[in-house]
N, C-alpha and C positions, 0 to 999 in steps of 0.2 A: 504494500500500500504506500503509496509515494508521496501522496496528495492528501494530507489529513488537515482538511479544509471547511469552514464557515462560512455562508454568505452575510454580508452586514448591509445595513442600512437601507434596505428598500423601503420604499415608500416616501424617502428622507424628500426635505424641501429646500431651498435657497437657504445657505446660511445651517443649515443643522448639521452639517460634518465638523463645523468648525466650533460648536458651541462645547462651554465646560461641561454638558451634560452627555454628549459624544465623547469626549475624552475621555471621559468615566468608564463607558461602557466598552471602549476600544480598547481599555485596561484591561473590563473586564473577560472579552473577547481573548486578548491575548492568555492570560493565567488558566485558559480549558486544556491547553498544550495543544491548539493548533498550532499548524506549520504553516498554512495559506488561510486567505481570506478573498471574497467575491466580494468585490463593491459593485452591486448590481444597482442601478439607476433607471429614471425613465425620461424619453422624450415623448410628444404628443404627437400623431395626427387627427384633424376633426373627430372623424367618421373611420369606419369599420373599408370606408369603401373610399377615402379619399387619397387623392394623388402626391398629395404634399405634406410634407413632415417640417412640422415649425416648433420652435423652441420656444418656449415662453420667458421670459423673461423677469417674468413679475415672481413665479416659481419654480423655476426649472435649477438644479445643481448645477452651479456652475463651474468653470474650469477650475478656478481656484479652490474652490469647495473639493472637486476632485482631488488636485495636487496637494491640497491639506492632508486630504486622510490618506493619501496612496503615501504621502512622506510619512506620518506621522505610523502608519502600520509598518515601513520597510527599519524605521527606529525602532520599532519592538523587535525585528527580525521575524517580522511574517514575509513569505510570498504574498505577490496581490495577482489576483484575473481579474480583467478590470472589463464589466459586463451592460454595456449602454444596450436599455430595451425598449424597444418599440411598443407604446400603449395607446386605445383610441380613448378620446376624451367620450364618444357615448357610450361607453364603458360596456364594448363589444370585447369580449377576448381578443386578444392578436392574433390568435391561428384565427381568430372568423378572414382576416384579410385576405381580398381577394377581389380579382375582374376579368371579366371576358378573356378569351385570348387573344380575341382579334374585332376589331371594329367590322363594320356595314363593308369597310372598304378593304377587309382583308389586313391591314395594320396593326401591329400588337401595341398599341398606345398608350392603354393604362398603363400597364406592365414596365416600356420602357418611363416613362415620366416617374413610376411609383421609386423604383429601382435606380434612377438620377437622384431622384432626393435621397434615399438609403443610404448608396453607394457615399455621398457626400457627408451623410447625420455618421455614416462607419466610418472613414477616413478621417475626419476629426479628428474623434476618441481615437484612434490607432494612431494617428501622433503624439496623443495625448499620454498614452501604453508605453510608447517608445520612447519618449523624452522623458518619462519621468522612471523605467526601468521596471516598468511590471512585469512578472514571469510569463504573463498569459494573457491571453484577450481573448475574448468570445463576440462571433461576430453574428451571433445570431440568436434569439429564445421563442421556443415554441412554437415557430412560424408556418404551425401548418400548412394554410393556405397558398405559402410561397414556395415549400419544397420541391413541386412538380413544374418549376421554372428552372434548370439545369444548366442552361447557361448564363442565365443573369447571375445565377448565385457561382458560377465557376468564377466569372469576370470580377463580380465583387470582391470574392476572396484575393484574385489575383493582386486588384487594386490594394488591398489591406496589404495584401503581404508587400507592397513595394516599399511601405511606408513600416510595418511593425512588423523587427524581424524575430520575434518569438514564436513558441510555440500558440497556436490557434485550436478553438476549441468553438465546434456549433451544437448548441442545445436543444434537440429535437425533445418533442413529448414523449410519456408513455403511450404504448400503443404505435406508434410511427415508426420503430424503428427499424421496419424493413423497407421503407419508402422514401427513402432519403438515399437521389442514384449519385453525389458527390462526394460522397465521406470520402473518399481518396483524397479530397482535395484539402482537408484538416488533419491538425495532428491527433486530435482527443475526439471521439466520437462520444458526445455530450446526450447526457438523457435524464429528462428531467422526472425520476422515478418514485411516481405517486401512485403507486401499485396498492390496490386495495389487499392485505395480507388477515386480515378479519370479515366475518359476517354478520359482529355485531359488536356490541362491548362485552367486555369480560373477555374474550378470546386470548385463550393462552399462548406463551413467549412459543411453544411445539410448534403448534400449529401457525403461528406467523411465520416462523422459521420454515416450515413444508412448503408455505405458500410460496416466500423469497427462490424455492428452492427451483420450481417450477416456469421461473422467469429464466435462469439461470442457462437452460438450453437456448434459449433465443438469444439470450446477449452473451453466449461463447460466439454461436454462429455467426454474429454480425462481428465482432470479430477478428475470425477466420477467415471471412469473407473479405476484410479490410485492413486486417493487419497492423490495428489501431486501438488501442485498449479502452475501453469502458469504461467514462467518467461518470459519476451520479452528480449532473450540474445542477441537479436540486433532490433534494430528497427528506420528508422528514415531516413530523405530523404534529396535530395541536395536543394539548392537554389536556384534555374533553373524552367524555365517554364515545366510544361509540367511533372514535376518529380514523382509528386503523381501519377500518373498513370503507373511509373516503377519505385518504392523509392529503387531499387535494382541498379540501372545504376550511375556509375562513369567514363565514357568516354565518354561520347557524349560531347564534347568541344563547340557546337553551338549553346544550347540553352541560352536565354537570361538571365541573374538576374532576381530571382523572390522569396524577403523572404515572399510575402505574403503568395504565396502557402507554404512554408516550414512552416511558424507559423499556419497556417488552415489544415496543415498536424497533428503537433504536439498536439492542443488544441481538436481536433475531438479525436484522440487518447486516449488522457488524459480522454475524457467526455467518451469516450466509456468504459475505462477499470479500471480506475484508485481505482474505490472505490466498486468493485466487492471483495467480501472475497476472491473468490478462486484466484484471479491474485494476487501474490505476489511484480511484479512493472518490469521496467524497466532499462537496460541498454540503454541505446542513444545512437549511430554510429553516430558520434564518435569525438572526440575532438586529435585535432594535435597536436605532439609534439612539432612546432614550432608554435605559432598560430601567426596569421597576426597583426600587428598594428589595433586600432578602424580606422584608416581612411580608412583603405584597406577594412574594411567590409563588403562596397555596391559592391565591384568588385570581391569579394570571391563567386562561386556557387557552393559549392560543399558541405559537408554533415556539418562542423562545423556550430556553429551558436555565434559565442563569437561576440559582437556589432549590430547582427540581432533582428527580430519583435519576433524570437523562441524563444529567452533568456528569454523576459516578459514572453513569453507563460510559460515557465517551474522553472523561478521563483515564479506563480501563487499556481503551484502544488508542488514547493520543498521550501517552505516557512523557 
């Protein structure tokens, strides 16, 4: 396991990488004995279905907010992947993206126009990777809709790579990962594995472990097929009864506190993948820019685990 890794700060806003209350938690972050960290960020376009990708400015992370935390993580002596993602403001998932593939007139126009702005929102931040020495960059999250476009995303990558000469990493969904015909073209074949391993609460650490085990065929093959090892560019479930069985869901507001399922989520995980050659490790979803006081722990259900039974779990495996 190479890659024993955190994602941080999603959701973050203008200005909250750099606040004492991010400091805190990037302290915090460091002392689980990770080795890497995701700073995974978003930029907007309108709509699910729109051509242009614009930065907001009134909210959006800005560069300097970036190079705060990317400096301020490479002083702990973590790695960074540094992961700009694509979100619609009418708060379509980003795999919905997507358009025709050719106009009235036979031209693929959405496509190219969508894929100009991309290619330029990815170039950016991959200067951004390389000037400031991150290990890794991801040039892409859950883009369903875009995968079955194989030269756009060939040509993108290319572009990145001119500019950021690290290792590269694209984060397909669960469930995708035989329909992505590029991987050749990345180093880390990225999956973001929210693999339901329960069928309800209560479901025992065995049986998440059976369940892990059964994915296990499909992402040897892929692979074998690729010759590229198997990253978990996200992985990792709420505190909530009931979660292992959808470790994808952050709004059902009603289910009860439950770190045991999230540490019997985590340690089945770990026993399942952790010391396989071909899996290179994990990023964890995800750790907050603000993270809670230890008292507020037991009343937290949601994916962090800073004063939860997961923290033991993954200080077991990040020694």
């Amino acid at each position: 396991m190479e890659i024993k890794g955190f994602t941080y700060g999603f959701g973050a806003r203008k200005g909250d990488y750099r606040s004492p209350e991010a400091i805190d938690s990037m302290e915090k972050l460091a002392a689980t004995g990770s080795e890497w960290v995701c700073i995974a960020f978003t930029v907007h376009q309108k709509r699910y279905n729109s051509t242009e990708i614009m930065f907001d400015y009134r909210n959006g992370i800005t560069d300097k907010d970036l190079t705060f935390a990317i400096d301020k993580f490479h002083s702990m002596g973590l790695k960074v992947c540094l992961k700009p993602v694509i979100n619609c403001r009418d708060r379509v998932w980003r795999a919905r993206i997507d358009f025709p593939d050719e106009s009235d007139a036979g031209k693929d126009i959405y496509w190219n126009e969508w894929f100009s702005y991309y290619q330029a929102f990815l170039c950016h931040y991959a200067e951004i990777a390389q000037d400031t020495n991150c290990e890794m960059f991801c040039v892409g999250c859950e883009m369903a809709g875009t995968e079955r476009k194989e030269s756009h995303w060939r040509e993108t990558i290319r572009l990145t790579k001119d500019i950021y000469k690290g290792p590269i990493i694209y984060n397909t969904n669960h469930g995708n990962e035989e329909q992505v015909n590029w991987f050749d073209a990345v180093d880390y074949l990225g999956v973001s594995a929210y693999y339901p391993v329960a069928t309800g609460p209560g479901e025992t650490e065995d049986n998440m472990y059976k369940a892990w085990l059964k994915r296990k065929d499909l992402l040897k093959a892929q692979y074998d097929k690729w010759g590229k090892k198997i990253l978990f560019a996200e992985v990792g479930v709420r505190s909530a009864a009931g979660c292992a069985a959808m470790p994808w869901d952050y709004m059902n507001s009603d289910l009860p506190f439950d770190e045991d399922e999230q540490a019997r989520f985590y340690s089945s995980c770990f026993n399942a993948f952790a010391k396989e050659s071909w899996f290179a490790g994990f990023f964890w979803w995800e750790w907050s820019t603000r993270i809670y006081s230890l008292d507020k722990a037991k009343e937290n259900r949601h994916f962090d685990i800073y004063g939860k039974k997961a923290a033991d779990v993954l200080k077991k495996w990040y020694p």
